[in-house]
SERO-4910 file (N, C-alpha, C, O; in steps of 0.05 Angstrom, whole numbers):
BEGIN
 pado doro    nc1    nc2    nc3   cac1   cac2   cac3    cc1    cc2    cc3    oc1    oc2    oc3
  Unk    A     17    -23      0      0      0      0     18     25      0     37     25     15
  Unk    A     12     46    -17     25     63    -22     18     89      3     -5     89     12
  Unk    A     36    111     13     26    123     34     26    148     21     42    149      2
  Unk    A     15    168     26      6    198     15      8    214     47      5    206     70
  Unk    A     18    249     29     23    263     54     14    291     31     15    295      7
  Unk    A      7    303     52     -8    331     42     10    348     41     25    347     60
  Unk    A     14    365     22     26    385     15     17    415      7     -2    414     -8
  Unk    A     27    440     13     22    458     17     32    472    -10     57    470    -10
  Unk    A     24    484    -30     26    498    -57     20    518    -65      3    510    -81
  Unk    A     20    543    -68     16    561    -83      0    561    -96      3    547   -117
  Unk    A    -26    576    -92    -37    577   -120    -32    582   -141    -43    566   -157
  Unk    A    -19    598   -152     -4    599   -183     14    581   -180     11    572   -203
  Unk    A     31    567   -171     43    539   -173     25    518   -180     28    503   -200
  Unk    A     -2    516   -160    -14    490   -161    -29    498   -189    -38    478   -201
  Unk    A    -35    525   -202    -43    522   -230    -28    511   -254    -36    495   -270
  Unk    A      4    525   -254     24    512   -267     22    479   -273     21    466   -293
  Unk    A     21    473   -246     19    441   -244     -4    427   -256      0    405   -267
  Unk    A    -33    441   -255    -51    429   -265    -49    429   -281    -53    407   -293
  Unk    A    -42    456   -299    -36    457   -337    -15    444   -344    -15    443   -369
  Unk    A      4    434   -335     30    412   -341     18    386   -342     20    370   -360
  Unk    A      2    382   -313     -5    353   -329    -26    353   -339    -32    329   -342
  Unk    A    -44    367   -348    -63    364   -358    -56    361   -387    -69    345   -401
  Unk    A    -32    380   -399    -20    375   -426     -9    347   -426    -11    334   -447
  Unk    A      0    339   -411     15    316   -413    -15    290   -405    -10    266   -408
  Unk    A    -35    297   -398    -53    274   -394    -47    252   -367    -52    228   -367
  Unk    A    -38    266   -349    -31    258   -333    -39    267   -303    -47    291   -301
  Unk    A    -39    256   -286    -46    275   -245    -35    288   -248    -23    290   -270
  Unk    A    -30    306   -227    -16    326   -219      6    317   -198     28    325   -193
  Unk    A    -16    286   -186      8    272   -163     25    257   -181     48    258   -173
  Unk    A     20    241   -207     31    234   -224     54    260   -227     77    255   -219
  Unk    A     50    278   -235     74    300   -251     88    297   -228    110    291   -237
  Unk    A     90    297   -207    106    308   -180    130    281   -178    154    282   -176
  Unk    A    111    258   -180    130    237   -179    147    236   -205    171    234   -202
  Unk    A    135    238   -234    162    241   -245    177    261   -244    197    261   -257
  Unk    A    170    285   -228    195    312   -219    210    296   -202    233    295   -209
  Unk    A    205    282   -179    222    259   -160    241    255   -170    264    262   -168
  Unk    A    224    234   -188    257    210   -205    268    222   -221    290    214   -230
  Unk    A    255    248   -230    277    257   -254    305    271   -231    328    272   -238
  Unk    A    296    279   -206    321    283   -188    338    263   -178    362    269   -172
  Unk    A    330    242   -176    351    208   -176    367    212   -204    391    217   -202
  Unk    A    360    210   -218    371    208   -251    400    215   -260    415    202   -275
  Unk    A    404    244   -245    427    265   -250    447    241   -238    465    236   -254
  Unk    A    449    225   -213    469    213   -210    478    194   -232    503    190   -232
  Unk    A    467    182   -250    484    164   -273    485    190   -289    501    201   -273
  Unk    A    483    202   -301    481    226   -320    512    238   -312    530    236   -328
  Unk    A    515    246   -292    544    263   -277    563    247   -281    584    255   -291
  Unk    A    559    214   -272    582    199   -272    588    192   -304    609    185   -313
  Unk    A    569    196   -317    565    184   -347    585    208   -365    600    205   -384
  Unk    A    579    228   -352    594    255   -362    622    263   -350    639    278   -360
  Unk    A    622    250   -327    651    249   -327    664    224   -337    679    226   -356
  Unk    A    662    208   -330    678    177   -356    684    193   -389    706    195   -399
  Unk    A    658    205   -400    661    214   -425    686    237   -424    705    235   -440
  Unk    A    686    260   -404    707    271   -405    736    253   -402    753    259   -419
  Unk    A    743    234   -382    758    223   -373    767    202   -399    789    193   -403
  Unk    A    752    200   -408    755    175   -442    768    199   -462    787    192   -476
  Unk    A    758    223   -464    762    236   -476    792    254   -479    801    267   -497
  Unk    A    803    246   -448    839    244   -442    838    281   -425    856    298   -420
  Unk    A    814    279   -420    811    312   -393    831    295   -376    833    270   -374
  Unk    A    844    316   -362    852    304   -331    824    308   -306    801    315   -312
  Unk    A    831    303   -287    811    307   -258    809    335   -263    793    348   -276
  Unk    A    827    342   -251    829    375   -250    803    387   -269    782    399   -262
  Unk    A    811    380   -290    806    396   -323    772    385   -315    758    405   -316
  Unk    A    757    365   -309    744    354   -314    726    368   -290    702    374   -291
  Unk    A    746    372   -263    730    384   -241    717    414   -251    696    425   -245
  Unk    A    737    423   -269    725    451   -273    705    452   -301    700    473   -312
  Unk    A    696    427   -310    678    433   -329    651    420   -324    632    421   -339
  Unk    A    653    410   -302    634    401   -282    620    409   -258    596    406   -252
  Unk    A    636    417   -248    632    424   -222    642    404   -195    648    412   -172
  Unk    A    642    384   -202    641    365   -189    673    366   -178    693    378   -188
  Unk    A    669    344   -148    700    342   -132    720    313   -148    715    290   -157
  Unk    A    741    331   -144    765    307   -139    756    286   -141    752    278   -164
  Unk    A    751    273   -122    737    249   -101    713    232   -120    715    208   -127
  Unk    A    688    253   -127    679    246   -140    692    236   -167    685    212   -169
  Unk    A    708    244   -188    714    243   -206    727    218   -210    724    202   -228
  Unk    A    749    217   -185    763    186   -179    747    165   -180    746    149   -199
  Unk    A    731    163   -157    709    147   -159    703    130   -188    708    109   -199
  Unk    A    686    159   -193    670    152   -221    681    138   -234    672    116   -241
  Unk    A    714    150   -245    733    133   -264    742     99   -252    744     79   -266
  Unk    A    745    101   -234    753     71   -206    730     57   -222    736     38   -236
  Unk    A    702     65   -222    693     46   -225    681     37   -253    664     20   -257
  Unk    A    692     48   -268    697     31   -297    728     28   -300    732     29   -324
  Unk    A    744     26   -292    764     19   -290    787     37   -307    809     27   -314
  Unk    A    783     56   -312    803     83   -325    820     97   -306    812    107   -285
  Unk    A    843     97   -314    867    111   -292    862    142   -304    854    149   -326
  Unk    A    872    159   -280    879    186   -282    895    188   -310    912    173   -320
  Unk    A    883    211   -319    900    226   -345    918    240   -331    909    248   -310
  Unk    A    940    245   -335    967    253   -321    962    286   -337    956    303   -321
  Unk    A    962    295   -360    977    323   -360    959    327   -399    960    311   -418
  Unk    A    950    345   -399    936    352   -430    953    340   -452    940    328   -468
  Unk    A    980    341   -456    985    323   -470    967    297   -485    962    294   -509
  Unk    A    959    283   -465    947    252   -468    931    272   -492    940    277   -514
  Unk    A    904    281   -480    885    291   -499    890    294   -529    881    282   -548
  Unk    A    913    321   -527    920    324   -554    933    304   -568    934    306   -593
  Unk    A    940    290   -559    955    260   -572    933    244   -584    938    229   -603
  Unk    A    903    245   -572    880    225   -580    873    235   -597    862    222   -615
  Unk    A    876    269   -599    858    278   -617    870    285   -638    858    295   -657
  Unk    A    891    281   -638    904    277   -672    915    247   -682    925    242   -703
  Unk    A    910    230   -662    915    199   -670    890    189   -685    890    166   -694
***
């Protein structure tokens, strides 16, 4: 059994909301839940976008500042597809004229 909790909205919000899902043919408790999961989502999306930088021969560094994202994170991400640190821009430009 699913549990429900009342929430407090704005009237010009809770209209937004009705004309969103109403275009889409859908609740309004429906729209809310896919606003939810679409906030779970960004975590494969970030890690997905850093691998692509990191494949792409960015270092951490290079990769923290086109992201936003930490150090830590970035290690991680790469650890777990199994890609070592890019050492120095070199690498890059070496891929991209090979």
């Amino acid at each position: 059994m699913s549990q429900t909790a009342k929430i407090e909205v704005p009237l010009r919000v809770w209209g937004r909301l009705a004309s969103e899902a109403d275009n889409r043919g859908i609740s309004i408790a429906d729209l809310l839940v896919e606003a939810v999961r679409g906030l779970e989502r960004p975590r494969l999306s970030r890690s997905a976008a850093v691998v692509a930088l990191a494949r792409q021969g960015f270092t951490d560094r290079e990769i923290a500042e086109k992201t936003g994202e930490t150090i830590n994170y970035i290690k991680t991400a790469r650890h777990k597809v199994g890609l070592q640190a890019n050492r120095d821009r070199g690498q890059r430009k070496n891929k991209e004229t090979s």
